[in-house]
N, C-alpha and C positions, 0 to 999 in steps of 0.2 A: 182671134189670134192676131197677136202684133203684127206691125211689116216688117221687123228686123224677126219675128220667128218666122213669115210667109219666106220672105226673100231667104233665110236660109234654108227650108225646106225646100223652095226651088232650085239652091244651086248646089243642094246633096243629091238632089235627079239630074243634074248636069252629070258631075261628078260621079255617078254612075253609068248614065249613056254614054259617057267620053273611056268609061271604064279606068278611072281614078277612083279611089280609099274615099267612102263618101263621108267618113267622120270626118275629113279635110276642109269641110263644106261652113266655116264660122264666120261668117257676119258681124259685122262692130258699127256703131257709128264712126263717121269718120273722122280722121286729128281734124284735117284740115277742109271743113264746108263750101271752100271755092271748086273741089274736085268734085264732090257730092256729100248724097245726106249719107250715105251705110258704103260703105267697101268689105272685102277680104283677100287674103291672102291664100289664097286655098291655090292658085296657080304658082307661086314662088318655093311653098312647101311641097306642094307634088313634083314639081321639077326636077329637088332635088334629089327627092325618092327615085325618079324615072332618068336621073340624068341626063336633060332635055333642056332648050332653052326657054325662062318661064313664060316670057311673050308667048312662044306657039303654043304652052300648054295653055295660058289665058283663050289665045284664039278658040283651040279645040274645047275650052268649058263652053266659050260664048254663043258654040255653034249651037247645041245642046240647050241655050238658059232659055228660059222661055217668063219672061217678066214683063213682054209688053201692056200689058194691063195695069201693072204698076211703075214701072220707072220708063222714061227715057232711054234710048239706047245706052247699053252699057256701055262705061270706057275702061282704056289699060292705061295705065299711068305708070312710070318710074319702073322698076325692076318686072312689073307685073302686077300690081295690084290689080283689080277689078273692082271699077266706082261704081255705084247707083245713085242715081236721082231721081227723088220719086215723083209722078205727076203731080200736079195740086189738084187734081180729081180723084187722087186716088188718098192723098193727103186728107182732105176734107171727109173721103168716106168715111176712113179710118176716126177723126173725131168724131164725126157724127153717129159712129156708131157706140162709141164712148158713155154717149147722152142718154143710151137705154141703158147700160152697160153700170150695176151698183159695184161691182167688182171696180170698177174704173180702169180694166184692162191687163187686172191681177189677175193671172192661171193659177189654179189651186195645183198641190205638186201632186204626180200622178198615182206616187206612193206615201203616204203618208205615213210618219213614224210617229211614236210613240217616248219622248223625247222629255226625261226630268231634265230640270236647270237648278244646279244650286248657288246660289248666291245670296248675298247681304253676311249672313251667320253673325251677326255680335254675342259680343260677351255676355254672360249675367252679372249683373252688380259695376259693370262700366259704362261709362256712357257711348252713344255711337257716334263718333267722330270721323273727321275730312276723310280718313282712312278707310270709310266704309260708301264714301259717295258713289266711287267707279260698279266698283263690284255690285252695288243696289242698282244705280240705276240701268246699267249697261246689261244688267241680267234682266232685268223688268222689260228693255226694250226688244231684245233678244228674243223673250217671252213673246211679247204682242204680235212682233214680224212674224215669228213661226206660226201661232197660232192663226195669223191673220194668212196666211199661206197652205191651214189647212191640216197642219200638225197638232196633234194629239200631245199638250205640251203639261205634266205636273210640277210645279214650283214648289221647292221644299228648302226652308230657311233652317241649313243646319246648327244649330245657336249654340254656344259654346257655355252649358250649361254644369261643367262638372268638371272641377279641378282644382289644384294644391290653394288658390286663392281663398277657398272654403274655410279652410279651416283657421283665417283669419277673421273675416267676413262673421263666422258663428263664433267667435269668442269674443268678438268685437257688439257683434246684437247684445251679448249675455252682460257685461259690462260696461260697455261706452255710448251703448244706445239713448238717442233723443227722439221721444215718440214722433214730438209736435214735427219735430224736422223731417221724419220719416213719410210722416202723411200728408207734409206738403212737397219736399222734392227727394221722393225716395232712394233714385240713383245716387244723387248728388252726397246723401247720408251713407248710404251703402261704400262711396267711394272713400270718405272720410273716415268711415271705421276701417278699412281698409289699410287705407293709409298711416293712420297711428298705431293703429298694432303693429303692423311694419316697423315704425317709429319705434316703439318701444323694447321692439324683438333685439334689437339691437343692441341694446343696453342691459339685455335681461338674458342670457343665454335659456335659464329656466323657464321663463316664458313660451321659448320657441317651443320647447318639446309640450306643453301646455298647449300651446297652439295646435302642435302636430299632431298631437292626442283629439283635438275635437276633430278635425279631417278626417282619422280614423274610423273614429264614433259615427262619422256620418257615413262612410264607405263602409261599415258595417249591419248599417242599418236603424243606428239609435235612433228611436222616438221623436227627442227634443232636437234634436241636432238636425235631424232630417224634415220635419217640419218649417224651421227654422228656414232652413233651404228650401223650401216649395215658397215660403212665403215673397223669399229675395227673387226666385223665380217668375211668381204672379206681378210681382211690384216691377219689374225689370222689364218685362211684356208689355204691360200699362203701357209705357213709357217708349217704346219700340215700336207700338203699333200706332201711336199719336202720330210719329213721327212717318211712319208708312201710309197714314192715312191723310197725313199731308203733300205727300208725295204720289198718292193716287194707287198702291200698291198693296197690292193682296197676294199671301200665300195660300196653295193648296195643303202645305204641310207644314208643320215647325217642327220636328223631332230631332232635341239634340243631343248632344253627344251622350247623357245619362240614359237614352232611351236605349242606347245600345251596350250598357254597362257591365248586365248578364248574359250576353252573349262572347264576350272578349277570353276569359279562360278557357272554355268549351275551344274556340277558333285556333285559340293559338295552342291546344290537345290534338286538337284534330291537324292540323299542318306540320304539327313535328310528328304523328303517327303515320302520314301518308306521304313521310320525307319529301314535302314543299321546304319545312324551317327546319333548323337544326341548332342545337346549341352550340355557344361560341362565346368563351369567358363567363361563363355563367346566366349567360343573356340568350335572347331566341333572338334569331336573325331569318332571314329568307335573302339566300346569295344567287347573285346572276352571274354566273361564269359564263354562259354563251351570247351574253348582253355587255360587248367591249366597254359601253358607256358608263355601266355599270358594274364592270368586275368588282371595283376595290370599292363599292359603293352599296354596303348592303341595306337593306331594309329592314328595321328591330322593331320587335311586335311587343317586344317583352322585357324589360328590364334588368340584370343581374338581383336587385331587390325587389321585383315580382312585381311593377308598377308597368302597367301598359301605356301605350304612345298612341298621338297620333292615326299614326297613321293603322295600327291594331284597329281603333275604331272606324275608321276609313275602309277598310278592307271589311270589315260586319256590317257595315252600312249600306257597302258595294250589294253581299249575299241577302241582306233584307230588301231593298230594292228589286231585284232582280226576282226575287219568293212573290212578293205585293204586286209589282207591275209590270213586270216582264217586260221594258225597256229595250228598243230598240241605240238610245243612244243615253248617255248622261256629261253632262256638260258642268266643269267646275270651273265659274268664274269667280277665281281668287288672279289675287297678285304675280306679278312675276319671281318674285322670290321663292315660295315653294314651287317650282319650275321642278323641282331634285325631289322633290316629296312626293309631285303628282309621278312622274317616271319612274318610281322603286312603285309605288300603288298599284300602277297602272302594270306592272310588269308581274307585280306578284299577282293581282286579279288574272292575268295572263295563265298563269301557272297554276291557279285553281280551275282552271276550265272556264272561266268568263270571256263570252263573244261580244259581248255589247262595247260599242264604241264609246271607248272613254276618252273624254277630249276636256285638258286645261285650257282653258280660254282665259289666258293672263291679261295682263295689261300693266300699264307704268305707273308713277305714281303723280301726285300733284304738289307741285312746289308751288313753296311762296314766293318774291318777288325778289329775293334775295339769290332763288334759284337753287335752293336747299328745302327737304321736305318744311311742309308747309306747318308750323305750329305759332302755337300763343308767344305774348315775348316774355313770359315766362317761362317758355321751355316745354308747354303740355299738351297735347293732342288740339286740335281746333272742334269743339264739339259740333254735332250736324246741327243739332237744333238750335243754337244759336243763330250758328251761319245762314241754314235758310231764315231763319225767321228777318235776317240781317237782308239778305236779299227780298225779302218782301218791304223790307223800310224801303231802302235805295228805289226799288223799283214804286215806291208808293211816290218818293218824292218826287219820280219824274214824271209820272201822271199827272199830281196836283200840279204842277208847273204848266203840262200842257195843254191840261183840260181844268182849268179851278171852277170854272162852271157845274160842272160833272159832280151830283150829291156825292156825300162821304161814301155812302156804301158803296157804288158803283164803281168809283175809286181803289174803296182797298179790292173787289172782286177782280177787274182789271190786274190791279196790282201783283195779286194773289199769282193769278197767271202770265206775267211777265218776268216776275222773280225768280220763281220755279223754273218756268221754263226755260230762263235765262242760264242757271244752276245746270240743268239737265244740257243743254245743249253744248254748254262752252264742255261741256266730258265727252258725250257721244260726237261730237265733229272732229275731236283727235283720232289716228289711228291707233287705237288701244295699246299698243304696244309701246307707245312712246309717254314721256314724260312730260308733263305742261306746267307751265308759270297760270294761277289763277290772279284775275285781273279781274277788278269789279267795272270798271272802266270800260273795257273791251268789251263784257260779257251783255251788259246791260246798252250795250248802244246800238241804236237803229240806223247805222250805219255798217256794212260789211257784214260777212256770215258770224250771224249772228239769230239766237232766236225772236228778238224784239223786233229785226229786220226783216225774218219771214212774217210773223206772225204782224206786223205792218202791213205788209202785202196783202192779205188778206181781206183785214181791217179797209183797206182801201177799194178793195172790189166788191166788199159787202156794203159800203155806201154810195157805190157809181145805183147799184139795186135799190138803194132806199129811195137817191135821189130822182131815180128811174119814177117811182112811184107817185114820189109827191106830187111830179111834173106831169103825172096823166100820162107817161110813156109808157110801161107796163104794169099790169096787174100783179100784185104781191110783191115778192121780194124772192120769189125762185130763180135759182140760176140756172135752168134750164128752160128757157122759150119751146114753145109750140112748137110742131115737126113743120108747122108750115115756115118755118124760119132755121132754115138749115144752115150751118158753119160755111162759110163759101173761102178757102184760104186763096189770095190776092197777092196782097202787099209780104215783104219780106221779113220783116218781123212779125208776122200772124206766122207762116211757114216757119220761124223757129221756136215762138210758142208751143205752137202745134204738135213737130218734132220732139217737145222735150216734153210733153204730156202725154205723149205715146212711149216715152220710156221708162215711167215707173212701174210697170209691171215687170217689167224686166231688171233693175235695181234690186227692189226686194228679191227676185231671187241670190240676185247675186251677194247682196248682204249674207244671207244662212252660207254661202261656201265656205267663207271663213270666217263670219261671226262677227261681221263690220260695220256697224250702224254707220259707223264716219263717211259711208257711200250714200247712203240715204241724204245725212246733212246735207254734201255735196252735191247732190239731184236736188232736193229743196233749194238751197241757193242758188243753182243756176235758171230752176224754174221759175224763181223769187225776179232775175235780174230779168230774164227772158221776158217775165211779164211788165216789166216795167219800161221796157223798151219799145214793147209794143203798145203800151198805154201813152209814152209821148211822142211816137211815130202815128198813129192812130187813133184819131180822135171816135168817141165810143156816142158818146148822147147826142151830140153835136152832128152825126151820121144820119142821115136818113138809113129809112126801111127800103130793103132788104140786107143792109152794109149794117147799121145799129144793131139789129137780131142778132145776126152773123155773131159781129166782137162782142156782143155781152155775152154769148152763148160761150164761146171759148173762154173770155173771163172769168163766167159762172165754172168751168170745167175744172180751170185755174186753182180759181178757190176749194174747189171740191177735194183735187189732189194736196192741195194745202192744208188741207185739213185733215184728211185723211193719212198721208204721210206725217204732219207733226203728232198727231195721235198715236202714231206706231211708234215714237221717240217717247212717250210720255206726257203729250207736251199739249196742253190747251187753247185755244186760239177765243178771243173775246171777238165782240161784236163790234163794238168801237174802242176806241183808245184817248 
């Protein structure tokens, strides 16, 4: 158990001997480290429960706190806070016991749930563009941290495979098709017949209904038209999962929206018979009168011409889900926009009798530099595969700059993982909800939170190990020394090391409370600066033994959680750089 979980389990037994509310009992590190490492507030909050003053409440907790094994005597500071300072014997423990410790000080949670994530969903027959970065990667990480926490998590990529686009897309194969183009960049074909039948609809009124005629064909079932569409399906995929598999990302499920196609009349029978929906202008709707947010804001399952929505399939996907895996929670990281989509969903799931916690986990968008969504200067989506493969150049070019010695492959593999990573992280360190300027500049530098910065860090602790070795100082290149060579924390920069290696296990939790990777980033950079502070405060090979062990031991710890933490983001860390 952490010191900040020990230390608050001790002052929830204060807080009961003193006969105070022992939920009161919350521990934090502290703002400011010249008072101490952990404080709380738990005497300022009671006070005012007891209308007392909160010094004497602090007094009557401290009579009660019994942490002489771990801190210092407590102090009362300011209104009443209550400080901790922890020994450096009991500091040291605490890493040293880290060193047996593969968890690295992560508690699995005590309930585990059972917990879909959907995220990414592209289109069929478009390509996956800037617009799908957040929502892929921020669910993929979302993924890791849960599951690395012990959660029962299925990923299901619900892909937008079935819609009015069709029935251009299949009149456009049947006429305007170029094999050769096909079978070298499929999407890119599929976009262009797309495109000029659009073009043509325009100029052709007879056309359109032509057009609308094979849509049909296919929503009823025809043969060739439905074919047709498996085939832009399979070629669409190809091309999705390149791009997932450059990104390090795997789904449990891809079922999408056609999978739920015959289930959608049935649903919306059943909810106008068991007056959930009701007709309204010729349309089915499902109305929230005791939901103010949504009185004048109904949710339409059905169309007046009999075409279903949305969110129809949303609400059958919710009932398959829930048949298949009986879900404790389901998590939709889309955009902030359908914000009004997921709230009628989630309301009418309410009113069918669904208990599982449905939670939108939106996010903002990313602008270009201009500070407008971020597109071509043409005016057209920023496709992904480009972009990343663009941040693989850049990130190539600053490798050969800094290492031109370093053979080619090693290079682009380096590269590979600074690019990426660079992508992934400049998303996950925003707090999801806000909007960012993308900056290749920013992204890619090994200066400031950034992931070329952490993953430096790293880089630079996994070669004090190498240099270790060459020198005849230790055997292999583990960063974990012999138990006869224990963490002994000293100096004041090892004490804040130390401190900030004992609190990633408690980060990840706090990330799943509301869904925040950008807390992780945040703990990564500070452990990033943390280490490097103590790397030019404290000299590491140049120590004699028992002081050398010691700092390479917490080093090695260092790097551990380095690695371990950018792997929960997505995010790969090389050997050298």
């Amino acid at each position: 158990m952490s010191l900040l979980y020990t230390l608050t389990d001790r002052l929830a037994a204060a807080l009961g001997a003193a006969g105070i509310d022992e939920s009161l009992g919350l521990v934090t590190p502290s703002a400011d480290t010249r008072f101490g490492d952990f404080q709380t507030n738990a005497a300022m909050v009671a006070a005012k429960a007891l209308k007392k003053n909160p010094r004497e409440v602090a007094a009557s907790i401290l009579a009660h706190l019994q942490v002489e094994d771990l801190c210092e005597s407590p102090t009362v500071a300011g209104a009443g806070f209550i400080n901790f300072k922890v020994h450096e014997s009991a500091l040291s423990e605490a890493v040293n016991a880290l060193r047996n410790d593969r968890s690295l000080g992560v508690e699995m949670v005590k309930k585990p749930k059972t917990i879909i994530i959907d995220f990414s969903s592209p289109n069929v027959a478009k390509p996956m563009h800037v617009g799908h970065i957040r929502s892929t990667i921020l669910g993929d990480s979302l993924t890791r941290i849960a599951r690395h926490l012990g959660h029962q998590v299925i990923t299901d990529n619900h892909i937008g495979d079935w819609g009015t686009q069709f029935g251009k897309v299949i009149y456009g194969w049947k006429h305007l098709l170029h094999r050769e183009s096909l079978e070298q960049a499929p999407i890119a074909e599929l976009v262009r017949l797309y495109r000029e039948v659009n073009a043509l609809e325009e100029n052709d009124p007879a056309l359109k209904e032509i057009v609308r005629h094979e849509l049909v064909k296919l929503q009823q079932g025809d043969a060739e038209n439905l074919e047709i569409w498996k085939q832009a399906v399979v070629l669409s995929w190809k091309e999705f999962e390149r791009l997932y598999g450059l990104l390090g990302i795997i789904f449990d499920e891809r079922l999408g929206e056609s999978f739920y196609n015959d289930a959608l009349g049935p649903l919306v029978d059943r909810l106008l018979a068991e007056g959930i929906a009701e007709l309204s202008k010729g349309a089915v709707c499902i109305f929230f009168p005791e939901l103010p947010a949504l009185e004048e804001k109904p949710c339409l399952i059905r169309k007046s011409d009999g075409g279903f929505l949305y969110a129809t399939t949303d609400l059958a996907t919710i009932e398959y889900r829930e048949s298949r895996w009986k879900p404790d929670a389901i998590w939709y990281v889309t955009g902030s926009p359908q914000q009004l989509h997921f709230e009628q969903v989630f309301a009418a799931a309410r009113m069918m009798g669904v208990t599982t916690d449905l939670r939108h986990i939106a996010f903002g968008s990313i602008l270009g530099e201009d500070r407008k969504m971020m597109k071509t200067r043409s005016g057209e989506n920023v496709e992904l595969g480009g972009l990343l493969n663009e941040a693989i150049e850049r990130a190539l070019a600053v490798v050969a700059e800094k290492n031109p010695d370093l053979p080619r492959t090693d290079q682009e593999e380096i590269a590979h993982l600074i690019g990426l990573g660079a992508v992934k992280y400049a998303d996950l360190m925003q707090h999801r909800l806000t909007d960012y300027v993308f900056s290749w500049d920013k992204m890619l530098s090994f200066q400031g939170n950034t992931a070329p910065y952490l993953q430096n860090a790293y880089v630079r602790i996994r070669s004090i190990f190498r240099k270790a070795k060459s020198e005849g100082i230790a055997e292999g290149i583990s960063s974990i020394p012999s138990e006869s060579s224990p963490i002994v924390i000293s100096d004041p920069s090892e004490r804040t090391l130390a401190l900030q290696i004992l609190k990633f296990g408690e980060v990840l939790h706090a990330v799943l409370e509301d869904q925040r990777p950008n807390l992780l980033c945040l703990y990564l950079y500070e452990l990033a600066d943390s280490f490097h502070r103590f790397y030019e405060a404290c000299p590491i090979l140049k120590s004699e033994d028992p002081v050398r062990s010691s700092r390479m031991a917490l080093a090695g710890l260092t790097a551990d959680v380095l690695k371990t933490g950018l792997s929960l983001l997505g995010i790969g860390v090389p050997e050298r750089m």
